[in-house]
C-alpha positions as CSV (number, residue, x, y, z in Angstrom):
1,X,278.8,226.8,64.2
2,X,277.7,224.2,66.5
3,X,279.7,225.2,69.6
4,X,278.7,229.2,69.0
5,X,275.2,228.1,69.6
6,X,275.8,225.8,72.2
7,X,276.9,229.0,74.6
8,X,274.2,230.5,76.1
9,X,274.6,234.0,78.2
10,X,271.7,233.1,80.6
11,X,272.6,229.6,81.0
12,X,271.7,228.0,84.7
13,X,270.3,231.5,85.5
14,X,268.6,230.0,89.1
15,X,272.5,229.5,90.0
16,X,272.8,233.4,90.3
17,X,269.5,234.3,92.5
18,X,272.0,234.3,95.7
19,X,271.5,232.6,99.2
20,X,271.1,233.3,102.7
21,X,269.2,236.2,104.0
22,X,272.1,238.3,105.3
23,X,274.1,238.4,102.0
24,X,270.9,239.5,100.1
25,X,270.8,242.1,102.6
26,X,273.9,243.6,101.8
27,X,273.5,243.7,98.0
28,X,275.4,240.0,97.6
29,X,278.4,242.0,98.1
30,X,280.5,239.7,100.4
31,X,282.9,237.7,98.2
32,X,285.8,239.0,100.3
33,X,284.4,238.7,103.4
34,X,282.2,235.6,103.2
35,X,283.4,233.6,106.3
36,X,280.8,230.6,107.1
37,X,278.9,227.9,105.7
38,X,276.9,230.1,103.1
39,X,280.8,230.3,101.7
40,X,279.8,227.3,99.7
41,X,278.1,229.7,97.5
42,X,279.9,233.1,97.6
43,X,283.3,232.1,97.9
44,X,284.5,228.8,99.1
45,X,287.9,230.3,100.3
46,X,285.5,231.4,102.9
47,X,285.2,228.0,104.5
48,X,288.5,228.3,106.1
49,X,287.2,230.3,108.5
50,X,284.8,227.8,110.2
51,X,286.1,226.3,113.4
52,X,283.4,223.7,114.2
53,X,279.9,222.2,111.7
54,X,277.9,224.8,110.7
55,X,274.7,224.4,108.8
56,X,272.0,226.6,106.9
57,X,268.2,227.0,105.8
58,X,266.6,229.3,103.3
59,X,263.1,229.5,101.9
60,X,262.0,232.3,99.5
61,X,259.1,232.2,97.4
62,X,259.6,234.0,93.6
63,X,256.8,235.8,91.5
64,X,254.0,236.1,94.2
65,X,254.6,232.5,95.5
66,X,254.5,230.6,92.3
67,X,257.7,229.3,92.3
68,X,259.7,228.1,95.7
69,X,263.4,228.4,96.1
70,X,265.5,226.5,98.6
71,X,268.6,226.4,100.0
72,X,270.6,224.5,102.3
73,X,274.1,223.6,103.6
74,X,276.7,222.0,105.8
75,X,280.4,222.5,106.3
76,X,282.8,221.2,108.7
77,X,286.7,222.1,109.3
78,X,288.9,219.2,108.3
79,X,291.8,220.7,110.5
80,X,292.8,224.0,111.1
81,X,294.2,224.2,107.7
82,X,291.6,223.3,106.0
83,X,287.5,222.7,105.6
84,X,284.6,221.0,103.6
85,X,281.4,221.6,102.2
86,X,278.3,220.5,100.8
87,X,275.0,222.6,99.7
88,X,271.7,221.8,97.8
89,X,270.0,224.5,96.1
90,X,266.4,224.0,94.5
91,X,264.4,226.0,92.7
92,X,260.8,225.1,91.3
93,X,257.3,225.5,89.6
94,X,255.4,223.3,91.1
95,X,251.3,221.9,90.1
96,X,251.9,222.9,86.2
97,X,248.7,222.1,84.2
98,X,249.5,220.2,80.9
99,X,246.9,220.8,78.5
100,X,248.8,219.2,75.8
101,X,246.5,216.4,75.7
102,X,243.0,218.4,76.6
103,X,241.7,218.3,72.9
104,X,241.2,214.3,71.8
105,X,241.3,213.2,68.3
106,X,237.3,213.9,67.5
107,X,238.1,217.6,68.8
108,X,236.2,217.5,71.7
109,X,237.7,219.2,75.0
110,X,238.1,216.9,77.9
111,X,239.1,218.1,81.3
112,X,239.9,214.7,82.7
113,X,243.1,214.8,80.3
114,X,244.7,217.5,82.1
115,X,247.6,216.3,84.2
116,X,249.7,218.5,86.2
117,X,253.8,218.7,86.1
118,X,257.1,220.1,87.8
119,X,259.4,222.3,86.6
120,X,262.7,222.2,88.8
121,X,266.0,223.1,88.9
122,X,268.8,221.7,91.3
123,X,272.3,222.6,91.8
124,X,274.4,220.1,94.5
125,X,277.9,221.7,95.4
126,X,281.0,219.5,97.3
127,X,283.5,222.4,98.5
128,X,286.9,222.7,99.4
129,X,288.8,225.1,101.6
130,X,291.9,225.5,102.2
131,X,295.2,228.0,103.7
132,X,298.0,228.7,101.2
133,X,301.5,229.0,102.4
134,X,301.5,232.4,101.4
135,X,300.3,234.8,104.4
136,X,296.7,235.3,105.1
137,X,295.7,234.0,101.8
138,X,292.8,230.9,101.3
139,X,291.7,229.2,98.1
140,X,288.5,226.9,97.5
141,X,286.9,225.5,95.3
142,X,283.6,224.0,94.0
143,X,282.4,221.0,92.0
144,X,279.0,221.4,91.3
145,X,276.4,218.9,89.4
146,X,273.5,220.3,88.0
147,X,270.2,218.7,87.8
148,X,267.3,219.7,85.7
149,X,263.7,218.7,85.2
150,X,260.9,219.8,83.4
151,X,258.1,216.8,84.0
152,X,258.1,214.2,81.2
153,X,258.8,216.4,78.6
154,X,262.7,216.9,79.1
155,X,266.0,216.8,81.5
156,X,269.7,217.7,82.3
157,X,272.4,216.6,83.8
158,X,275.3,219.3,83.7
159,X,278.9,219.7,85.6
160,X,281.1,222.5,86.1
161,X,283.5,224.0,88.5
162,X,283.9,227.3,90.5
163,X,287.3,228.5,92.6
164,X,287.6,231.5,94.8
165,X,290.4,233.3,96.7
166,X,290.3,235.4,99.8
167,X,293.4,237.9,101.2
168,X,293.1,239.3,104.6
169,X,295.6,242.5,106.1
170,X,295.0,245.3,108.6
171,X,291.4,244.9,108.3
172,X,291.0,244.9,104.8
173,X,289.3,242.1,102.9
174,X,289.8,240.8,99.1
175,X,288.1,238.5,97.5
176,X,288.1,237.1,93.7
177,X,285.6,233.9,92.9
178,X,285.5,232.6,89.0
179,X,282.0,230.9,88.9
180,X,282.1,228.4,85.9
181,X,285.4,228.4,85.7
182,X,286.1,225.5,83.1
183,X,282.4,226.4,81.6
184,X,279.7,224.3,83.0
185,X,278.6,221.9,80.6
186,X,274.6,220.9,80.4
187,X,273.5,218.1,78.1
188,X,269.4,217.6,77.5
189,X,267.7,214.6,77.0
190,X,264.3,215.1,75.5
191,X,261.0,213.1,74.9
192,X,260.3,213.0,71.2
193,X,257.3,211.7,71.9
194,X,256.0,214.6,74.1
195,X,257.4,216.6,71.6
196,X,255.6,215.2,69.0
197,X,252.4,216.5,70.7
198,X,253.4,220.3,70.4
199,X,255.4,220.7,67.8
200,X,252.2,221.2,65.5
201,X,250.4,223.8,67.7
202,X,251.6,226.7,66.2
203,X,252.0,226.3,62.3
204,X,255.9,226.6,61.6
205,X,256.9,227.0,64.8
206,X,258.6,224.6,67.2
207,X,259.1,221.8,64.2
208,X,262.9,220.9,65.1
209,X,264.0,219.5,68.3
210,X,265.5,222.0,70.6
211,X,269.9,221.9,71.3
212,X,270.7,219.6,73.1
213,X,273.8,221.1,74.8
214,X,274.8,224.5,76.4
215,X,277.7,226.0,77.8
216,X,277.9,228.4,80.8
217,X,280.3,231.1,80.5
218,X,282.7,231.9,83.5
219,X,281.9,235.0,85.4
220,X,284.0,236.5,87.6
221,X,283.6,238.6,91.1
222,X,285.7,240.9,92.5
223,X,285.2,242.0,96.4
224,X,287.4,244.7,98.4
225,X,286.2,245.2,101.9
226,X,286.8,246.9,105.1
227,X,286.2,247.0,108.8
228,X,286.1,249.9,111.5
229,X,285.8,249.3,115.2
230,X,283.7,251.8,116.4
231,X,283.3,252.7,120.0
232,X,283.8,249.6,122.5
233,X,280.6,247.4,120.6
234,X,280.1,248.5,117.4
235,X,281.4,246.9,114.5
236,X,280.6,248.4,111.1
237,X,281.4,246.8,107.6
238,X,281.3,248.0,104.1
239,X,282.4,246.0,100.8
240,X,282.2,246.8,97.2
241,X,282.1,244.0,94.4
242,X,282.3,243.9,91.0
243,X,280.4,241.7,88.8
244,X,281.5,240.8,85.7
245,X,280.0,239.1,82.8
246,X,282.0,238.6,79.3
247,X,278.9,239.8,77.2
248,X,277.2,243.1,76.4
249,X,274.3,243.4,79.1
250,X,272.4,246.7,80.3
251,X,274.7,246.9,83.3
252,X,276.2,250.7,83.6
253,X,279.2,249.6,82.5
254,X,278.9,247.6,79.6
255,X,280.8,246.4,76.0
256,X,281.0,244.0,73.5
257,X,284.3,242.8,75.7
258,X,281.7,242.2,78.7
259,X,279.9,244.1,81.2
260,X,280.6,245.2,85.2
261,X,277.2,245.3,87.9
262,X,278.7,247.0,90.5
263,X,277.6,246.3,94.3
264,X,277.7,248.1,97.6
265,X,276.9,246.5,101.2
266,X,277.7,247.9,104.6
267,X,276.9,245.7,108.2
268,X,276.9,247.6,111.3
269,X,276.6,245.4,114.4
270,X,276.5,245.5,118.5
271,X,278.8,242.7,119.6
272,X,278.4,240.2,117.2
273,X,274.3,239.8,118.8
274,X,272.3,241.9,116.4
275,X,273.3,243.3,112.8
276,X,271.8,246.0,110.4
277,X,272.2,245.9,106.6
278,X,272.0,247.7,103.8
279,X,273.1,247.3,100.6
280,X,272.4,248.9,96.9
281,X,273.5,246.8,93.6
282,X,271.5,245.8,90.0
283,X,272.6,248.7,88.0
284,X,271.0,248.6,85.2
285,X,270.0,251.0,82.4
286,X,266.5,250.4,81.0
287,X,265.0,251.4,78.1
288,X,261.2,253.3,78.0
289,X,258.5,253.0,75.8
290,X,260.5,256.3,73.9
291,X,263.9,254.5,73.4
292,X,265.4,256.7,76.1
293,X,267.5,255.2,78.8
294,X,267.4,256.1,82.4
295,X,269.5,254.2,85.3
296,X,267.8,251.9,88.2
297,X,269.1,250.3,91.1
298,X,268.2,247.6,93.7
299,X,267.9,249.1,97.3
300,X,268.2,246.0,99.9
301,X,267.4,246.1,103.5
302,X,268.8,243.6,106.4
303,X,267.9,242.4,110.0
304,X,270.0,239.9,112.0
305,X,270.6,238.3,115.3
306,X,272.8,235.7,116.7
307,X,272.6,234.1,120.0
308,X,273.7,230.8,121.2
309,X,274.6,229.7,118.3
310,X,272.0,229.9,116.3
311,X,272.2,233.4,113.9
312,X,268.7,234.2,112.0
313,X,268.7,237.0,109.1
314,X,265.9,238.5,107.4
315,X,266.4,240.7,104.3
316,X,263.8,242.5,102.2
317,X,265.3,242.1,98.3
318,X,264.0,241.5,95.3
319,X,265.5,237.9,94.5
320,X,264.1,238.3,90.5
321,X,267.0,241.1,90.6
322,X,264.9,242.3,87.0
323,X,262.2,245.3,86.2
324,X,259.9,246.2,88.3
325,X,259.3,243.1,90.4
326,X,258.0,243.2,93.6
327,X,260.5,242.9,96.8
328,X,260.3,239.6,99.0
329,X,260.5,239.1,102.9
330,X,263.8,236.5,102.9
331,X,264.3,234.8,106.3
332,X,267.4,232.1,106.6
333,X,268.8,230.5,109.6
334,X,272.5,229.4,110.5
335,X,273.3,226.7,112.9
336,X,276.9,227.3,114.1
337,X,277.8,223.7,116.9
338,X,281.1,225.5,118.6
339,X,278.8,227.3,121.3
340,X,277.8,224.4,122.4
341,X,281.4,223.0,123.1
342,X,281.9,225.7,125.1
C-alpha cells in the first residue's frame, strides 16, 4: 500500500515546462532532431553533434510574472566520438507572505509577524553523449538531482535518470528519450514544528504529516523528423513526436494502459541566419460546465536568428501548457565558441 501511494502521476511537474525558446516554438517537438546544448534537456544523444562549447540562457516568467523560470547550460565535445553536459533549471515563487503566525495567542492580529518565504524548484543535470558502433546512431544519457524548497516549512532532495537515442539516414531523423527512466526518487523532510502551526486551521483537515516519498513515473518520447532543401537557401523542417504517459490523462488518445499527446513542429530557414517556427501540440479534451467534451490545442509561434555565433530565439507559447492560460513572450539565447576559431 505504501509504494502505490508513493507514485505520483504529476510528480516533478516543473521538469516538463520545456526549455529554450526555439523548441517551444516548434511545439517541443525535436527529440529526433535536437542537435546542441539545449540537448541536455530534449535528448542528450543530441550532444554528439556539438563540435566546440556551447552555452545557453532562458528567462520566462509563469502566471502574469508571479513565478520566474530559468534555464541554463553548457556542453563541450570530449572528442569526436563523444560530448558532455551540464544544465540548471529553476523555477520559483518568490516574496510568499506567511501569515501562519499573524494571529498571537490573545487573538489579536499583528502585521509585524508576517514574514515572507520562497517556494523553488531546481533540477541540475550532468549529460553524456556518445556515437555507437552501429551507423549513424548516438545514445546519451542524464543524471539528474533534484532539489526542492518550500521556505522553512519543508524540502527534497530526489535523483533519477533519463537516456535518449537519435538515428540519422537520407534526411530523416529518429529520436526516442525515456525521461525517468529508473523512476526518479524524491524523499521530503518536513518541519514538525511549522507544521504544528497549521495543522489546526481547518478542523479535521491537515492533522497527519504529509508522505514523505514519491516516485516519478518514466515517460517516454518518440520523434520522426524530416528535412527538404528547398531552392539554393531555404531549408525547411518538420517533426512529429509522440508523448507518452503510462496513466489515463485527457490527451486525445488516452487509456487506463496510458495516454499519447501528439506534437507537430516545422522550421523553415534562409541559410542557417534567420528561422521561422510553428508548431501545434497539447491535445487535450476538456470537459464544459455540461459534461460535454470538445478538443483544444496549443498553437506556438517562433522567431530566430543566428549570426556570429551567437543564435537568439523568441517563441510566443503558453509554458503553463493547461486551460485557458495566457501565452508568454519566451526569449533564449545560445552561445556557440567554434565561430570564433574560425
Amino acid at each position: 500500500m505504501t509504494n502505490a501511494q508513493s507514485f505520483r502521476n504529476y510528480s516533478n511537474e516543473f521538469l516538463n515546462i520545456g526549455v529554450d525558446a526555439a523548441a517551444l516554438g516548434m511545439s517541443k517537438a525535436v527529440v529526433a532532431t535536437t542537435n546542441n546544448v539545449n540537448s541536455t534537456y530534449w535528448n542528450p544523444a543530441g550532444l554528439v553533434g556539438i563540435e566546440d562549447y556551447q552555452g545557453s540562457l532562458m528567462h520566462a516568467s509563469y502566471f502574469a510574472g508571479i513565478a520566474n523560470y530559468n534555464h541554463a547550460a553548457f556542453a563541450m565535445p570530449i572528442n569526436k566520438e563523444s560530448a558532455l553536459g551540464i544544465s540548471v533549471i529553476r523555477f520559483g515563487v518568490d516574496d510568499i507572505l506567511n501569515t501562519t503566525e499573524l494571529i498571537d495567542n490573545d487573538g489579536n492580529i499583528d502585521f509585524n509577524r508576517i514574514s515572507l518565504f520562497s517556494a523553488a524548484d531546481y533540477a541540475f543535470n550532468v549529460s553524456y553523449a556518445r556515437n555507437l558502433i552501429f551507423k549513424d546512431v548516438k545514445f546519451g544519457v542524464n543524471a539528474k538531482v533534484v532539489r526542492r524548497i518550500i521556505g522553512d516549512f519543508a524540502s527534497s532532495w530526489g535523483f533519477g535518470f533519463d537516456a535518449g537515442i537519435q538515428f540519422e539516414r537520407n534526411n530523416w531523423h529518429f529520436g526516442l528519450m525515456v525521461r525517468d527512466i529508473t523512476t526518479t526518487f524524491n524523499t521530503w523532510a518536513i518541519n514538525e514544528t511549522e507544521f504544528d502551526k497549521i495543522k489546526n486551521a481547518i478542523p479535521g483537515q491537515n492533522q497527519e504529516l504529509p508522505e514523505t516519498t514519491e516516485l516519478t513515473k518514466p515517460k517516454i518520447q518518440l520523434g520522426v523528423a524530416k528535412e527538404w532543401r528547398i531552392g539554393r537557401f531555404f531549408n525547411l523542417l518538420s517533426e512529429v513526436n509522440l508523448n507518452v504517459r503510462f496513466e489515463q490523462t485527457n490527451d486525445i488518445f488516452s487509456s487506463e494502459l496510458g495516454s499519447i499527446d501528439p506534437a507537430i513542429g516545422f522550421q523553415l530557414d534562409y541559410d542557417r541566419l534567420v528561422y521561422l517556427r510553428l508548431g501545434v501540440g497539447n491535445f487535450q479534451y476538456q470537459t464544459e460546465f455540461d459534461n460535454s467534451k470538445n478538443l483544444t490545442l496549443q498553437p506556438n509561434f517562433g522567431l530566430g536568428f543566428n549570426y556570429r555565433g551567437i543564435q537568439v530565439d523568441y517563441a510566443l507559447t503558453n509554458i503553463g501548457s493547461v486551460g485557458n492560460a495566457l501565452f508568454s513572450n519566451i526569449f533564449s539565447i545560445t552561445f556557440d565558441y567554434s565561430f570564433f576559431r574560425r
